[in-house]
PDB file as gemmi writes it, atoms N, CA and C in Angstrom:
CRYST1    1.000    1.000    1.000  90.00  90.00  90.00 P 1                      
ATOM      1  N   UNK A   1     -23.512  95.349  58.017  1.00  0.00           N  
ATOM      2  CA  UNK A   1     -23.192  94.036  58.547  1.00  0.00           C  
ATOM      3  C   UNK A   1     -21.870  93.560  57.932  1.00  0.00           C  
ATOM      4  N   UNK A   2     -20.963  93.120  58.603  1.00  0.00           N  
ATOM      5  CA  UNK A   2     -19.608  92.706  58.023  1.00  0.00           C  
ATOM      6  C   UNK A   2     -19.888  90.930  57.355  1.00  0.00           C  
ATOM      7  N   UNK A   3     -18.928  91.257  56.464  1.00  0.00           N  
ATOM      8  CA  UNK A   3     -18.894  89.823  55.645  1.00  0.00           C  
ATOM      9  C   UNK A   3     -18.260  88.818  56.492  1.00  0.00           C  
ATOM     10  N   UNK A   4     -19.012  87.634  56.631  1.00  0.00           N  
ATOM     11  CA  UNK A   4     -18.943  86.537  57.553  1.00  0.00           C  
ATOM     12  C   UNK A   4     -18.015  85.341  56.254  1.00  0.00           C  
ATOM     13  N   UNK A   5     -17.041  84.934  57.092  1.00  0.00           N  
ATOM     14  CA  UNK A   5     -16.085  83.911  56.379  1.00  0.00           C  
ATOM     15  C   UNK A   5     -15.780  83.118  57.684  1.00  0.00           C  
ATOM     16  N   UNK A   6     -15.824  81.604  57.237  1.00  0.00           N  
ATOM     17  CA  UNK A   6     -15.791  80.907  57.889  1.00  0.00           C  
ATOM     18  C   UNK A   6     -14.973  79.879  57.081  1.00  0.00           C  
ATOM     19  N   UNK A   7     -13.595  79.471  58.161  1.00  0.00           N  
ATOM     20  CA  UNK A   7     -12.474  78.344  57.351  1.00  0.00           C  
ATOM     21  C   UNK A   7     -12.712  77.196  57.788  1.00  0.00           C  
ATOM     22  N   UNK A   8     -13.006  76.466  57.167  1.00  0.00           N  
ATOM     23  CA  UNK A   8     -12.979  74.992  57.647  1.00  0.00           C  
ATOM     24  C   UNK A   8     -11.626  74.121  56.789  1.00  0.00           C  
ATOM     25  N   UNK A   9     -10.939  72.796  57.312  1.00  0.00           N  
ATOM     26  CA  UNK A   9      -9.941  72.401  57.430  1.00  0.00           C  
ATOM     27  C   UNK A   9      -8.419  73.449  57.181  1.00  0.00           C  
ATOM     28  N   UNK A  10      -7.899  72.575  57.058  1.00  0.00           N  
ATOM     29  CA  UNK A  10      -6.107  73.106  57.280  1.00  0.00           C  
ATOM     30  C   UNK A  10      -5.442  72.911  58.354  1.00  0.00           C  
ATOM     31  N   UNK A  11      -4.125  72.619  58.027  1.00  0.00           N  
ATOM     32  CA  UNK A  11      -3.623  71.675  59.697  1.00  0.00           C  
ATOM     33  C   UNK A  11      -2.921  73.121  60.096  1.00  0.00           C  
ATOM     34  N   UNK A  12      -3.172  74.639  59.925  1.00  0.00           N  
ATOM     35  CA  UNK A  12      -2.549  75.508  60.367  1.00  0.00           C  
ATOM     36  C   UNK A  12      -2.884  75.894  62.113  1.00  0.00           C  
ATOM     37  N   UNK A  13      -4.295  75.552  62.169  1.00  0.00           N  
ATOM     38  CA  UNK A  13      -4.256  76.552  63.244  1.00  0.00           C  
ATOM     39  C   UNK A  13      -5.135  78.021  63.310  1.00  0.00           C  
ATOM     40  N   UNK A  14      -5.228  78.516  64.528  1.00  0.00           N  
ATOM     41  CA  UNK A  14      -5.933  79.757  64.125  1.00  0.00           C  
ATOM     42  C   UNK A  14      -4.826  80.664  63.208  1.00  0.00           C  
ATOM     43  N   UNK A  15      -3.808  80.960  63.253  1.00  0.00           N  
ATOM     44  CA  UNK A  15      -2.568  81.754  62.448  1.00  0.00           C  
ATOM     45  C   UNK A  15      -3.190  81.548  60.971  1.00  0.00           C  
ATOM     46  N   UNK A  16      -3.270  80.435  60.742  1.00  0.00           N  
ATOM     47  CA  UNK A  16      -4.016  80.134  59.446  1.00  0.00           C  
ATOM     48  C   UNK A  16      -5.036  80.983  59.175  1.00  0.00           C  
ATOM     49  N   UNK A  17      -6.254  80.499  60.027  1.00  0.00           N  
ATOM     50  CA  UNK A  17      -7.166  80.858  59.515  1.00  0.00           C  
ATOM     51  C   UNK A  17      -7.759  82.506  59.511  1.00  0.00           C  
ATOM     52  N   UNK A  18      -6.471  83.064  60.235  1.00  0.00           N  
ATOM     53  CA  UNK A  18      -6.731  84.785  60.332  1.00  0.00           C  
ATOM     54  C   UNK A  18      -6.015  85.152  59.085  1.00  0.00           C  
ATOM     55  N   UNK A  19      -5.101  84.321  58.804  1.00  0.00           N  
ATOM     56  CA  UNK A  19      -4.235  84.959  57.185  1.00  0.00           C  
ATOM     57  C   UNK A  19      -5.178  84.937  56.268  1.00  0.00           C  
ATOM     58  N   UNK A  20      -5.842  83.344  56.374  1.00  0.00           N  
ATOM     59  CA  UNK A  20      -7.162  83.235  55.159  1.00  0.00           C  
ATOM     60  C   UNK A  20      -8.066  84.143  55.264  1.00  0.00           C  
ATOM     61  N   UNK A  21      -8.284  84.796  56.400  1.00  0.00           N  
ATOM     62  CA  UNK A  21      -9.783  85.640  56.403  1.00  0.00           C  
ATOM     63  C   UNK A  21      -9.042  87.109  56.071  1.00  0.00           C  
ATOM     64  N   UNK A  22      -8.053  87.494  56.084  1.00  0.00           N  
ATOM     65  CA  UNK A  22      -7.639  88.679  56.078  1.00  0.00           C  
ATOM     66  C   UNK A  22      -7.424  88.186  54.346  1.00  0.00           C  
ATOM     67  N   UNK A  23      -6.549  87.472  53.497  1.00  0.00           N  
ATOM     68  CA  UNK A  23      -6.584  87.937  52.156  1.00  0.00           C  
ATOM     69  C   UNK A  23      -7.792  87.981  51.527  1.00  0.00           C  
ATOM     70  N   UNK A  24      -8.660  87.517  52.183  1.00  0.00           N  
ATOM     71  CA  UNK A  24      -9.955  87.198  51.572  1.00  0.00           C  
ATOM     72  C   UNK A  24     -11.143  88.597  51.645  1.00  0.00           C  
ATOM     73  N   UNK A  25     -10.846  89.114  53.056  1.00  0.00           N  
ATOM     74  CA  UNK A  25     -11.506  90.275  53.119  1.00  0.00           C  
ATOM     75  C   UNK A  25     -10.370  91.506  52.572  1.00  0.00           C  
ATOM     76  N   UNK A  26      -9.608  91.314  51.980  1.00  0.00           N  
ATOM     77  CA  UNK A  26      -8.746  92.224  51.145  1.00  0.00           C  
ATOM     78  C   UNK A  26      -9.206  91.904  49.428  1.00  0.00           C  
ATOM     79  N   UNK A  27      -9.789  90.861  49.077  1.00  0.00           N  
ATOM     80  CA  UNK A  27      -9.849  90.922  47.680  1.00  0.00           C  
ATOM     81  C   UNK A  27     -11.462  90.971  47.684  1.00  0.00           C  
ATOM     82  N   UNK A  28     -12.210  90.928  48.384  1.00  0.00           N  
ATOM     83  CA  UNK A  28     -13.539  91.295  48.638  1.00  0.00           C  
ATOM     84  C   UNK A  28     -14.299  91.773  49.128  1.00  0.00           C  
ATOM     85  N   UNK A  29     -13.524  92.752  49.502  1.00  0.00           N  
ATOM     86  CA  UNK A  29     -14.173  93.604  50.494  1.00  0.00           C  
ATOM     87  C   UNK A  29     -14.762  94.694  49.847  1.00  0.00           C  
ATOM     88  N   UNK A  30     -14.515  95.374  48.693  1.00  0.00           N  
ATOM     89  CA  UNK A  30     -15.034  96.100  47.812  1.00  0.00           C  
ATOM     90  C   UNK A  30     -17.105  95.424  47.399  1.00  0.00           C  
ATOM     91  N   UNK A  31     -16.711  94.562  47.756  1.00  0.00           N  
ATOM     92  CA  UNK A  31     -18.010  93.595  47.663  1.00  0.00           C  
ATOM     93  C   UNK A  31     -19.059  93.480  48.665  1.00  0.00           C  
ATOM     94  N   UNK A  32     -18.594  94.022  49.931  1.00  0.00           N  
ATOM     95  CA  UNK A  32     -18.771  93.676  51.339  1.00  0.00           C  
ATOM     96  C   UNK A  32     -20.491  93.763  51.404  1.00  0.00           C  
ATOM     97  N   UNK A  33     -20.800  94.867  50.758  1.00  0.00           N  
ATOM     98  CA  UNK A  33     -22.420  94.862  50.618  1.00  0.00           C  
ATOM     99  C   UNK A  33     -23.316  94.034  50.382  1.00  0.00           C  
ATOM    100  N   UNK A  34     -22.558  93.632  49.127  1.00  0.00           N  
ATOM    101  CA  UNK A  34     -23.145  92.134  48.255  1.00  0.00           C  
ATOM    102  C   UNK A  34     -23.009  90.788  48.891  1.00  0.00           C  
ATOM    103  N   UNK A  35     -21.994  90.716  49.815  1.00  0.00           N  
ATOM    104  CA  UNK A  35     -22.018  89.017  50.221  1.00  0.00           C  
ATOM    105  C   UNK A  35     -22.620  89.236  51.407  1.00  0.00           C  
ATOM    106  N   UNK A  36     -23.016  87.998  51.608  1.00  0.00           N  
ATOM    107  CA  UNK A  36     -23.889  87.497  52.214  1.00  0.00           C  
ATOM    108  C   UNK A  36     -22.851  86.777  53.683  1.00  0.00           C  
ATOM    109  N   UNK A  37     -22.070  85.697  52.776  1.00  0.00           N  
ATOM    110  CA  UNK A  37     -21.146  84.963  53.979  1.00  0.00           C  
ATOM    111  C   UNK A  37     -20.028  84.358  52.595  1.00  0.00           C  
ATOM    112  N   UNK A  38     -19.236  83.959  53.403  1.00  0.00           N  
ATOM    113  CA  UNK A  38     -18.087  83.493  52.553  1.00  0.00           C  
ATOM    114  C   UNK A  38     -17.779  82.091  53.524  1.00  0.00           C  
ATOM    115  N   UNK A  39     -17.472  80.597  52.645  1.00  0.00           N  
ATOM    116  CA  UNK A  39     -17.064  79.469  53.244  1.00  0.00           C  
ATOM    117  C   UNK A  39     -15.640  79.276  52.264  1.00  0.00           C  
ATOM    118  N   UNK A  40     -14.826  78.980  53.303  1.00  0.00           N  
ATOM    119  CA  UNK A  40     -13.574  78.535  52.712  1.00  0.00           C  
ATOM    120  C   UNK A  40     -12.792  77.280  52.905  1.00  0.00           C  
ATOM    121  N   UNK A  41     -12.500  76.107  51.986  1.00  0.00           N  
ATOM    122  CA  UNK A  41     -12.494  74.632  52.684  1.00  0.00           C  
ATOM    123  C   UNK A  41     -10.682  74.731  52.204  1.00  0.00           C  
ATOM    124  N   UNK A  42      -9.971  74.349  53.255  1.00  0.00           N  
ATOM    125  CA  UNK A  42      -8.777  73.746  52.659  1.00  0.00           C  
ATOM    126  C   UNK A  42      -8.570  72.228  52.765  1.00  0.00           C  
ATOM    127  N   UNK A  43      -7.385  71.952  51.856  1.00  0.00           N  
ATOM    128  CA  UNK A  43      -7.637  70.140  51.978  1.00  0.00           C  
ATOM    129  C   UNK A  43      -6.066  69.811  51.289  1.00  0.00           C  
ATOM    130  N   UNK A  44      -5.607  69.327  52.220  1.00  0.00           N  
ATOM    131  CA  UNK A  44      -4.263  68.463  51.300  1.00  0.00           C  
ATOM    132  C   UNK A  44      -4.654  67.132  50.966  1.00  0.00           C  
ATOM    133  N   UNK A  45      -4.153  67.206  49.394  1.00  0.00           N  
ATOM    134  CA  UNK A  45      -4.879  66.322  48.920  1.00  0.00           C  
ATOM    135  C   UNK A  45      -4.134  64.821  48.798  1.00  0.00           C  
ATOM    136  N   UNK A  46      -2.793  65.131  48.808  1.00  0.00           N  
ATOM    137  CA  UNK A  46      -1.906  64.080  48.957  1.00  0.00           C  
ATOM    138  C   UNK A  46      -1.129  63.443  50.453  1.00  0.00           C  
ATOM    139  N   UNK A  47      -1.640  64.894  51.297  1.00  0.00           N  
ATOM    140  CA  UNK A  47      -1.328  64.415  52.759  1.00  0.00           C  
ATOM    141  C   UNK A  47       0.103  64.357  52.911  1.00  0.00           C  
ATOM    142  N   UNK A  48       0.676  63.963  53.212  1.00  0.00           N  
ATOM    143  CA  UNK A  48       2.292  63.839  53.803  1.00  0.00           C  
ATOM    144  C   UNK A  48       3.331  63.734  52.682  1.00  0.00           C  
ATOM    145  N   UNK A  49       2.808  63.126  51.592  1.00  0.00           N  
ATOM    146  CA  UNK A  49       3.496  62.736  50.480  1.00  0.00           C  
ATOM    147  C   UNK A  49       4.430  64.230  49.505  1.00  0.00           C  
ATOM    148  N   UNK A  50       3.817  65.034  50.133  1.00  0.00           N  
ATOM    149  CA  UNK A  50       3.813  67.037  49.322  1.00  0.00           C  
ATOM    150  C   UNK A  50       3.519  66.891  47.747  1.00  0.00           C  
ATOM    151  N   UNK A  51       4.011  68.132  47.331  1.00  0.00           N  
ATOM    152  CA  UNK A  51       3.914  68.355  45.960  1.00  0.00           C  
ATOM    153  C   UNK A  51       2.697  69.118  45.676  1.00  0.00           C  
ATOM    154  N   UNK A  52       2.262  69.269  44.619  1.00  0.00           N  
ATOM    155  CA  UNK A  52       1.177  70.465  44.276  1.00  0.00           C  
ATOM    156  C   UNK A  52      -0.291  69.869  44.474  1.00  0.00           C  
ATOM    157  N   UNK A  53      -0.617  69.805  46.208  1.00  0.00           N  
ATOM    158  CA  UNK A  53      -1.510  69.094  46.465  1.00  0.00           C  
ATOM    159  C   UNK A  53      -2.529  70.074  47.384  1.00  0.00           C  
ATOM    160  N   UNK A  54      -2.127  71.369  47.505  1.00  0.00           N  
ATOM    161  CA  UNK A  54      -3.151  71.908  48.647  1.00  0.00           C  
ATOM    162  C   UNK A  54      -3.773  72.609  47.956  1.00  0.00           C  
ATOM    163  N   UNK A  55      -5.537  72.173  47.763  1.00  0.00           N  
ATOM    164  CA  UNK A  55      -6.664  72.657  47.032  1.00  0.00           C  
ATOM    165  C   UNK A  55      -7.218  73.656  48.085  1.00  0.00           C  
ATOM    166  N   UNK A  56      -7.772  75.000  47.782  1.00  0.00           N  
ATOM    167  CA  UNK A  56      -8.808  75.911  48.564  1.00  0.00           C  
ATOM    168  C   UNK A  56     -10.008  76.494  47.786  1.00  0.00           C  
ATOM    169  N   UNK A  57     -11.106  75.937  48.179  1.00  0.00           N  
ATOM    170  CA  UNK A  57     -12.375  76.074  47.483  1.00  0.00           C  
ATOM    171  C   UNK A  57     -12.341  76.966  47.937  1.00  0.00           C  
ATOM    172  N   UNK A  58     -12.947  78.180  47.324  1.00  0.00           N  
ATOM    173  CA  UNK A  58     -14.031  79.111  47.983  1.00  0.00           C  
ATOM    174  C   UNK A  58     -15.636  79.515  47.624  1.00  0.00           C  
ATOM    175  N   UNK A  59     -16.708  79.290  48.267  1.00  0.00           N  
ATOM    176  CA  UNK A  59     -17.931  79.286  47.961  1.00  0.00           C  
ATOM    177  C   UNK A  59     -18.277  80.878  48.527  1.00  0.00           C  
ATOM    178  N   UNK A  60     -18.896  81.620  47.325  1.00  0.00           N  
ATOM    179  CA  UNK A  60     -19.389  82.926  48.308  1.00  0.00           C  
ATOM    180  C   UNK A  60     -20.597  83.033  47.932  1.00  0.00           C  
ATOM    181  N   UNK A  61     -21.867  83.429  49.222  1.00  0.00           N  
ATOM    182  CA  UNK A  61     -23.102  83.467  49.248  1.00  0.00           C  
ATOM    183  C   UNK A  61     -23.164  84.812  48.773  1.00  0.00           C  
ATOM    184  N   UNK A  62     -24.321  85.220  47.727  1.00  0.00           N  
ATOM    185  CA  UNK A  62     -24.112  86.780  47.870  1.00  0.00           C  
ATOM    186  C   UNK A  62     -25.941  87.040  47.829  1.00  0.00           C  
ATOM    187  N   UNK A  63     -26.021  88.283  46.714  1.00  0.00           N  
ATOM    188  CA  UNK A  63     -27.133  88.925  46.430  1.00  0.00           C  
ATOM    189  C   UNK A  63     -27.682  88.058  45.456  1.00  0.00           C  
ATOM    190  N   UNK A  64     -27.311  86.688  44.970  1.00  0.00           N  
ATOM    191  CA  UNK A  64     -28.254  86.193  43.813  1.00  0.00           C  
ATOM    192  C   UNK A  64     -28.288  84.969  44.611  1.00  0.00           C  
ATOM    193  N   UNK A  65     -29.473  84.188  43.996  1.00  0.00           N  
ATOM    194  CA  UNK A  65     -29.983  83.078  44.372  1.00  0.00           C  
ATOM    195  C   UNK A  65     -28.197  81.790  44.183  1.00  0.00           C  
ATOM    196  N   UNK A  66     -27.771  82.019  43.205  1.00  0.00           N  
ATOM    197  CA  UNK A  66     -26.478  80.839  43.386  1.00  0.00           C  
ATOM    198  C   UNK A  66     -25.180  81.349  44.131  1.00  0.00           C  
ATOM    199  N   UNK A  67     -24.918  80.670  44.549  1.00  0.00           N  
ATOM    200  CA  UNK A  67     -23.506  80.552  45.570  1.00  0.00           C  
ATOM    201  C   UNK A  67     -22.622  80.655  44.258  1.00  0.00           C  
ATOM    202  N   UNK A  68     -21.375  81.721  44.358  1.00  0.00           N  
ATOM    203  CA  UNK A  68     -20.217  81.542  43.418  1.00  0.00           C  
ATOM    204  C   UNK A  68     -19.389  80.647  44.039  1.00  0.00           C  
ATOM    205  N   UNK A  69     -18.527  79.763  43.308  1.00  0.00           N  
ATOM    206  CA  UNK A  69     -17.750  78.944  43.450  1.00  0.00           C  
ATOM    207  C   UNK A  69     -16.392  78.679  42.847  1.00  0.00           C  
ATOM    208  N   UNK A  70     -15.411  78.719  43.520  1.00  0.00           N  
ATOM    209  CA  UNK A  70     -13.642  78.952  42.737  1.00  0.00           C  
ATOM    210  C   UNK A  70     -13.150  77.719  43.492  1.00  0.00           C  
ATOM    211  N   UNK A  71     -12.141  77.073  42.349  1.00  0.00           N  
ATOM    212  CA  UNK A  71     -11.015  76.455  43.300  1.00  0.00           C  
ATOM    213  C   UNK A  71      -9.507  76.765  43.098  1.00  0.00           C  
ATOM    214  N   UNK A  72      -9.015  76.285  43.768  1.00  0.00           N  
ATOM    215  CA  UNK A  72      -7.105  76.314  43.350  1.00  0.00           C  
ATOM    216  C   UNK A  72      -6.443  75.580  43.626  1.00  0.00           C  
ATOM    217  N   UNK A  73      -5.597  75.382  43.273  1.00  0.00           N  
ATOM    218  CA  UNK A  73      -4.525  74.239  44.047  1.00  0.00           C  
ATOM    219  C   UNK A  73      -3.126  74.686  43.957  1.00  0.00           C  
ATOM    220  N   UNK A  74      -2.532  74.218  44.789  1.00  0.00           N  
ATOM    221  CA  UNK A  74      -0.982  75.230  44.543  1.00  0.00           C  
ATOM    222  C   UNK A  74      -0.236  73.719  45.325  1.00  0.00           C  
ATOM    223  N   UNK A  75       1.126  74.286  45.224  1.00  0.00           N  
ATOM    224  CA  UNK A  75       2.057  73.647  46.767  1.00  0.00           C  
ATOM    225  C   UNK A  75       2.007  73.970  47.870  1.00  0.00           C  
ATOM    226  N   UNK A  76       1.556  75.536  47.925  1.00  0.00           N  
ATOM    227  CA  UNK A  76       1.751  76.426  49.275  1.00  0.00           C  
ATOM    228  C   UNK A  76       0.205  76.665  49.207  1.00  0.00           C  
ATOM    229  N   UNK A  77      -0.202  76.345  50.771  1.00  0.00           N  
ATOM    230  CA  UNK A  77      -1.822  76.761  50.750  1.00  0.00           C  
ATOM    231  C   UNK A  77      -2.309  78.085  50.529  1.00  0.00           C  
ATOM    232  N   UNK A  78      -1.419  79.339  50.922  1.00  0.00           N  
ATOM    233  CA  UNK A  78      -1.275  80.564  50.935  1.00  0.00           C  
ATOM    234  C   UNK A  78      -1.644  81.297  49.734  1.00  0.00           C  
ATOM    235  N   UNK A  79      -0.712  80.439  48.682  1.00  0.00           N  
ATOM    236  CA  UNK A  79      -0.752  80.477  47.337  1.00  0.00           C  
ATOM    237  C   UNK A  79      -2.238  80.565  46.754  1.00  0.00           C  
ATOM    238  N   UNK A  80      -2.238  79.139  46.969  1.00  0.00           N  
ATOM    239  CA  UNK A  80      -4.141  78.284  46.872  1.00  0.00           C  
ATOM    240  C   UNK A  80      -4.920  79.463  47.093  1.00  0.00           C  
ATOM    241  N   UNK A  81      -4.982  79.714  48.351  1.00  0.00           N  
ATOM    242  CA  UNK A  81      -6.000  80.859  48.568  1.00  0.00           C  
ATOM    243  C   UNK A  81      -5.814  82.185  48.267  1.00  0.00           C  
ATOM    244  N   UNK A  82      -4.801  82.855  48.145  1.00  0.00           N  
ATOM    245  CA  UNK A  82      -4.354  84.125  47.410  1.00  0.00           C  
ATOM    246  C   UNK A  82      -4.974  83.848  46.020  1.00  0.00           C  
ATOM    247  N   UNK A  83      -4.739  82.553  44.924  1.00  0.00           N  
ATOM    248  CA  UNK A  83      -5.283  82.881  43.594  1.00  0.00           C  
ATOM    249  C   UNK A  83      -7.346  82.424  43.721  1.00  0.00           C  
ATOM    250  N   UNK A  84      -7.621  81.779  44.570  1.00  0.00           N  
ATOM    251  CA  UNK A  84      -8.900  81.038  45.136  1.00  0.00           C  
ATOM    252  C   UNK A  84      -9.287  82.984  45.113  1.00  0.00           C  
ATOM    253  N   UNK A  85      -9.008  83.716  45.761  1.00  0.00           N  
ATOM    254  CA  UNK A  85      -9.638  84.920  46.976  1.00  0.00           C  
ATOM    255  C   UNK A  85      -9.699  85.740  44.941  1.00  0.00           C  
ATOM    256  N   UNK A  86      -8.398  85.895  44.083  1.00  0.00           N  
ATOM    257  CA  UNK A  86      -8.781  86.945  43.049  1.00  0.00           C  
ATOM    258  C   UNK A  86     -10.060  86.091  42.243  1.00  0.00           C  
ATOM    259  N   UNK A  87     -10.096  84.515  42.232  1.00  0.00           N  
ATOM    260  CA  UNK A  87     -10.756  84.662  41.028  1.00  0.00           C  
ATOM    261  C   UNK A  87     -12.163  84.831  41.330  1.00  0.00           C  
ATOM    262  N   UNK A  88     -12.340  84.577  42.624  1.00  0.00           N  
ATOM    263  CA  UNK A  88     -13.776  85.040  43.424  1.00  0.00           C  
ATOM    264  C   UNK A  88     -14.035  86.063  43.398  1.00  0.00           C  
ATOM    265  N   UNK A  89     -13.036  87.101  43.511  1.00  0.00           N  
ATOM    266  CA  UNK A  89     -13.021  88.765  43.477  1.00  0.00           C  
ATOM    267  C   UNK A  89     -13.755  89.066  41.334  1.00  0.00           C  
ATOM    268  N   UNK A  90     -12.897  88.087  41.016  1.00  0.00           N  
ATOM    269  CA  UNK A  90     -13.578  88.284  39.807  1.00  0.00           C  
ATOM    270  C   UNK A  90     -14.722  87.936  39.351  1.00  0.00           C  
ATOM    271  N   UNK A  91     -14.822  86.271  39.995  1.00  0.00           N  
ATOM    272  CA  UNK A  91     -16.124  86.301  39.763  1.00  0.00           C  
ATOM    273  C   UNK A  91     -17.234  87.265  40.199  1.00  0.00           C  
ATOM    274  N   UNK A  92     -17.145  87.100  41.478  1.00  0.00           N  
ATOM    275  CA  UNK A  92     -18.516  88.368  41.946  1.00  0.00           C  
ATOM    276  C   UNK A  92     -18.264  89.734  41.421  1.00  0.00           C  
ATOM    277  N   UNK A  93     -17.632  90.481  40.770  1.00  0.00           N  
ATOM    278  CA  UNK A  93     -17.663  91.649  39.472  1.00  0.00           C  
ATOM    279  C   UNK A  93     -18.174  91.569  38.510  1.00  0.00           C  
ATOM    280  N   UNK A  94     -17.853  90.354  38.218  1.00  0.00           N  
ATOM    281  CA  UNK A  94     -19.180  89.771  36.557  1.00  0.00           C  
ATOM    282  C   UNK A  94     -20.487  89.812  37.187  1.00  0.00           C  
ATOM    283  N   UNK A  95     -20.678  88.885  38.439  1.00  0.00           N  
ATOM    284  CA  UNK A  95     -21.918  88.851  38.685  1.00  0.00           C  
ATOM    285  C   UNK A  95     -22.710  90.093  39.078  1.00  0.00           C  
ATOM    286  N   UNK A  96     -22.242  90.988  39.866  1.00  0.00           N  
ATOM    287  CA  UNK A  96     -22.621  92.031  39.894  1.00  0.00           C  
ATOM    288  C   UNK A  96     -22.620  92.987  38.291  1.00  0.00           C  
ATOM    289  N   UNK A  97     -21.890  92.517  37.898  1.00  0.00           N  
ATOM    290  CA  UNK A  97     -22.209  93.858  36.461  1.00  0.00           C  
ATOM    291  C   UNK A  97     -23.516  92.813  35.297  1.00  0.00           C  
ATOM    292  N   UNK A  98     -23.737  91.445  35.658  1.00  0.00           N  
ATOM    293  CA  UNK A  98     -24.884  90.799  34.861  1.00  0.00           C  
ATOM    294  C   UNK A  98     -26.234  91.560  35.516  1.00  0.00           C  
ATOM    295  N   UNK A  99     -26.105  91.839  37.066  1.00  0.00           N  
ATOM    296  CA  UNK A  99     -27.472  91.925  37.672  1.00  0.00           C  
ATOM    297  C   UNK A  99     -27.736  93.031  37.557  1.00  0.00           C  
ATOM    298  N   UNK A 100     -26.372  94.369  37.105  1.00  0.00           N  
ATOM    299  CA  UNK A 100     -26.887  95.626  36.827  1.00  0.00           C  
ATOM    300  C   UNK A 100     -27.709  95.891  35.803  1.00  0.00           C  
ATOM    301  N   UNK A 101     -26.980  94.762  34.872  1.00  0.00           N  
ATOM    302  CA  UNK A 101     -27.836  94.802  32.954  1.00  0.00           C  
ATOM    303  C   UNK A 101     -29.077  94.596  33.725  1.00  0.00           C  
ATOM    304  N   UNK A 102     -29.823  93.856  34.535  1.00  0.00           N  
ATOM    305  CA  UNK A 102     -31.420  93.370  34.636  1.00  0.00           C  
ATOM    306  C   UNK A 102     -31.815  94.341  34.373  1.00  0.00           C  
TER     307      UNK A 102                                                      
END                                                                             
């Protein structure tokens, strides 16, 4: 079954949201077994004003009862979610190497 990611906000567009799903299934896809679904929220946080305001959560459902959870914030949303997509990649490696110790 392929890993399900789903983008919610960003004033990009679909262009957007195929860049977001493609870095995302590039830093987790090694994982692909283990997740479950992936939600990804973008949000400018200052709106029109710019500056280092575009936050990208990422929540990933996997093989354990808790949802992992990352955020980022950058200037460039791209950014946001490029460092959002490794530290998720990292997180779910820990989590998977805690559930091997069980």
């Amino acid at each position: 079954m392929a890993m399900q990611i789903e983008v919610r906000g960003g004033e990009g567009g679909w262009e957007l949201q195929e860049q977001v799903e493609r870095r995302l299934r590039f830093a987790l896809g090694r994982f692909g077994h283990w997740i479950r679904g992936v939600i990804v929220r973008l949000v400018d946080l200052n709106g029109p004003k710019g500056g280092v305001d575009k936050r990208c959560r990422v929540e990933v459902r996997g093989g354990s009862r808790r949802a992992i959870v990352v955020e980022s914030t950058d200037a460039s949303v791209l950014a946001a979610v490029d460092d959002a997509a490794a530290r998720a990649a990292r997180s779910v490696g820990r989590a998977m190497e805690r559930a091997r110790g069980r």
